[in-house]
N, C-alpha and C positions, 0 to 999 in steps of 0.2 A: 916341427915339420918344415920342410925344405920349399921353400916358394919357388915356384918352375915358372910362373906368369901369370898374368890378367885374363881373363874369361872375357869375349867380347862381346856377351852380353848383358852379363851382367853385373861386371866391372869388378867384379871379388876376383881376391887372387887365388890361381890353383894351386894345389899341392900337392908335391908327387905321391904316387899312387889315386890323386882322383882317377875319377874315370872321364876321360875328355874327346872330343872331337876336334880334327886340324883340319882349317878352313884350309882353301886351296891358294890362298896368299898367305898362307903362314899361322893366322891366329888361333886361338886356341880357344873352345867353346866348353863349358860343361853340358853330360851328358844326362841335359833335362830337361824337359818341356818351356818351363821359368824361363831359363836362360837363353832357349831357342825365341819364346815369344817375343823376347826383350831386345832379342837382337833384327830382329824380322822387321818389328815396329820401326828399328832407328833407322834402317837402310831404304824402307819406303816410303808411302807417303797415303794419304787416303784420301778417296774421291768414290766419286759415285760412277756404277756402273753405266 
């Protein structure tokens, strides 16, 4: 299999034919819950309402 890039969030790399998502800076995300939470987590921050 052909490695196309790194998932941003969950740091495995893709491969073509996965089925992905491209961030609007470029990155490239798989398309799945896992990888979406993973990446959600690392860009914010947690506090209280």
């Amino acid at each position: 299999m052909e490695n196309v890039g790194e998932c941003i969030g969950c740091k495995e790399n893709i491969y073509k034919g996965d089925e992905i998502l491209r961030h609007p800076n470029g990155g490239k995300i798989h398309d799945n819950n896992d990888c979406f939470e993973e990446y959600i987590r690392e860009i914010c921050f947690s506090t209280n309402a």
